[in-house]
N, C-alpha and C positions, 0 to 999 in steps of 0.2 A: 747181847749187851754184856760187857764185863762187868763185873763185879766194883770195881775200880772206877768204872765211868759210873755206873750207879749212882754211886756216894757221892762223886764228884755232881751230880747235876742236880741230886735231893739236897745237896749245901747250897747251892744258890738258889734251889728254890726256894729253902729256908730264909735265905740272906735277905732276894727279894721282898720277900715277906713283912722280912721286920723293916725292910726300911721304905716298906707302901705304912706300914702303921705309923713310922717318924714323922713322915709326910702327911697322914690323915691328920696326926695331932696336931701338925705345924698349920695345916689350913683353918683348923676347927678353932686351933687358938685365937687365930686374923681376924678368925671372923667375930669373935666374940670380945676381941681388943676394940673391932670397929662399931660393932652393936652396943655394947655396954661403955665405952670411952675408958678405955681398959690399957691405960699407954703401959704399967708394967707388965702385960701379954704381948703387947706388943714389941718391947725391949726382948722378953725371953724367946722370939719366934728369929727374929734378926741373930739373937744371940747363938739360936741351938742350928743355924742356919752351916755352920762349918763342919758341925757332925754331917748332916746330910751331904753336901760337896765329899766328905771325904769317904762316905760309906758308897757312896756313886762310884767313885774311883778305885774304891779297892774291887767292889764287886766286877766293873768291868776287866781289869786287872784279871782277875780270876776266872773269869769268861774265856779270854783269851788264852790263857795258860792251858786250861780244858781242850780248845778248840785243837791247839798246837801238840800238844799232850796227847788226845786221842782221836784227834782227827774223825770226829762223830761225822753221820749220812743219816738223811730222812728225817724224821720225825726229833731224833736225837739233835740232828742241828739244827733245824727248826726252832727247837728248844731253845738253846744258846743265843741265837739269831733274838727270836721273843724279848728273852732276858734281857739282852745288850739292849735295845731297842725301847723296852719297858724303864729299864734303868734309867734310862735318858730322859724320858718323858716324868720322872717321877722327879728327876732330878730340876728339871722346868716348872713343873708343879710348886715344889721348894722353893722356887727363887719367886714364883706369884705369891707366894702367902709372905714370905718377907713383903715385898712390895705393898702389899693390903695392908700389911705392917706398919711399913713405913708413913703409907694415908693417915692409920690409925691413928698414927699416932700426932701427926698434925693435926687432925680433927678433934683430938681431944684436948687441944690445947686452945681450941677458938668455940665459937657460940655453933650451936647446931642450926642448918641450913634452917628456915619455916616452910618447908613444906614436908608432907610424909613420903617416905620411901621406904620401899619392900627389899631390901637387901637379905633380911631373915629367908625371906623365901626362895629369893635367887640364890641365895648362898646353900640353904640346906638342898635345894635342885642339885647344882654341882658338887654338892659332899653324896648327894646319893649316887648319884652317878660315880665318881670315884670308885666308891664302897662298890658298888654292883660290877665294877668292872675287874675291880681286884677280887673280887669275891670269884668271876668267870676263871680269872688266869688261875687262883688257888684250884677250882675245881674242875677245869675245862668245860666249862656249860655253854654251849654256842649263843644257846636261846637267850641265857642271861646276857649275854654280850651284844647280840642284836636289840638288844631291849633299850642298852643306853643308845646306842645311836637316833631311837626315835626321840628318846627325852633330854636330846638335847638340844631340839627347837624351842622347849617352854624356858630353856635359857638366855638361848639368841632372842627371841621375843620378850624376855626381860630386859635382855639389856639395851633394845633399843626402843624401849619403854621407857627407862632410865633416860636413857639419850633425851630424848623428847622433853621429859619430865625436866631436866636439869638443865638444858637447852630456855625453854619459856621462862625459867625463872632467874639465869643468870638477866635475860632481854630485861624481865622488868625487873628485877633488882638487884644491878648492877656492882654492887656493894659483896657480893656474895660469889662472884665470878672465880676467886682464887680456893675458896671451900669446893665450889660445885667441880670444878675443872680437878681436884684431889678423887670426889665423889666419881666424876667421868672414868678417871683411871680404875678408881676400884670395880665397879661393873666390868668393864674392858677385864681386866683380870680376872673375874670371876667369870665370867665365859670363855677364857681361855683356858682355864681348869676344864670346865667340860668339854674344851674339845681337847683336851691332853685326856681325858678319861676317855673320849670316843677314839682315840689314838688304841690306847691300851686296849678297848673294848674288841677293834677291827684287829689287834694284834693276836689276841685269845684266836677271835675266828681263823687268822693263819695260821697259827699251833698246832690246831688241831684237823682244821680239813687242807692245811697249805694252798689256800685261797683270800687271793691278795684283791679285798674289800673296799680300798682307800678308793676314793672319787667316784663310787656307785653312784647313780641319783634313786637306783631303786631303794625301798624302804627295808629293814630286815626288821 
């Protein structure tokens, strides 16, 4: 490996980096605009929503430049390949926490539903999964990476728990149907975090062994 492409691949891995941590904070914000009725969290998550778009764009940008530039093999493009690929997903991630956003911030402006819901817990599911998955791609850990894929059934299972839960209660109180159908979306969106983190999680495992994990029904 030249010297040259070195440098070049340690920059985006840095890049990645910080813009999985823009994206950890933009979710963590959502979530805590939604928990706490937090609509100025929620303005600054929509707001810082343009950095992320644009740091997606340059990093891919730069991706390709690499690719074109030193025409990398094996493991080296592998690398690239991950990054593009991870980029994307991180950049989807961003536009769900806006969106959780955007719930938030209707909901803090109307009476909270009467029933309890666990959002805290579905939510901190899919922040750890995130975290654990970007934690694989920083350190190449396979183990770590196969770990989110199991823990993302106790999200799916949240959320159509949630479904259920929001479901009976729009029937009998029917008054409540434009709240709960905002609450709908927000689960839907937080499970789609975790399967954009068991994205990234199955993306580590191609990095490193170039085995393409998508649509296993086996468990890792």
């Amino acid at each position: 490996m030249s010297t040259h492409l070195l440098k070049d691949l340690d920059r985006l891995k840095k890049k990645i980096m910080i813009l999985a941590a823009m994206v950890e904070e933009a979710t963590e914000k959502a979530n805590l605009a939604l928990l706490n009725r937090r609509s100025d969290l929620a303005a600054e998550v929509m707001c810082d929503d343009e950095i992320i778009d644009r740091e997606e764009v340059e990093l891919e940008e730069e991706c390709l430049k690499v690719l074109a530039l030193h025409q990398p093999v094996a493991g080296d493009l592998r690398f690239i390949i991950t990054i593009i690929k991870v980029n994307n997903d991180l950049e989807r991630i961003g536009d769900l926490a806006v969106n959780i956003a955007e719930r938030a911030s209707f909901l803090s402006r109307h009476p909270a539903v009467p029933i309890s819901l666990d959002f805290d817990t579905m939510a901190d599911a899919a922040r750890r999964m995130l975290r654990q998955s970007l934690d694989a791609l920083a350190s190449g850990d396979i183990a770590r990476a196969r770990q989110v894929r199991a823990m993302d059934d106790q999200v799916d299972a949240a959320n159509r728990n949630m479904f259920v839960q929001l479901q009976d209660l729009m029937q009998e109180k029917p008054e409540t149907i434009e709240r709960a159908l905002h609450l709908l979306s927000v689960s839907r969106h937080i499970e789609r975090i975790g399967d954009l983190a068991t994205n990234i999680a199955e993306d580590v495992i191609y990095l490193v062994q170039g085995e393409i994990s998508r649509h296993r029904t086996e468990k890792y």
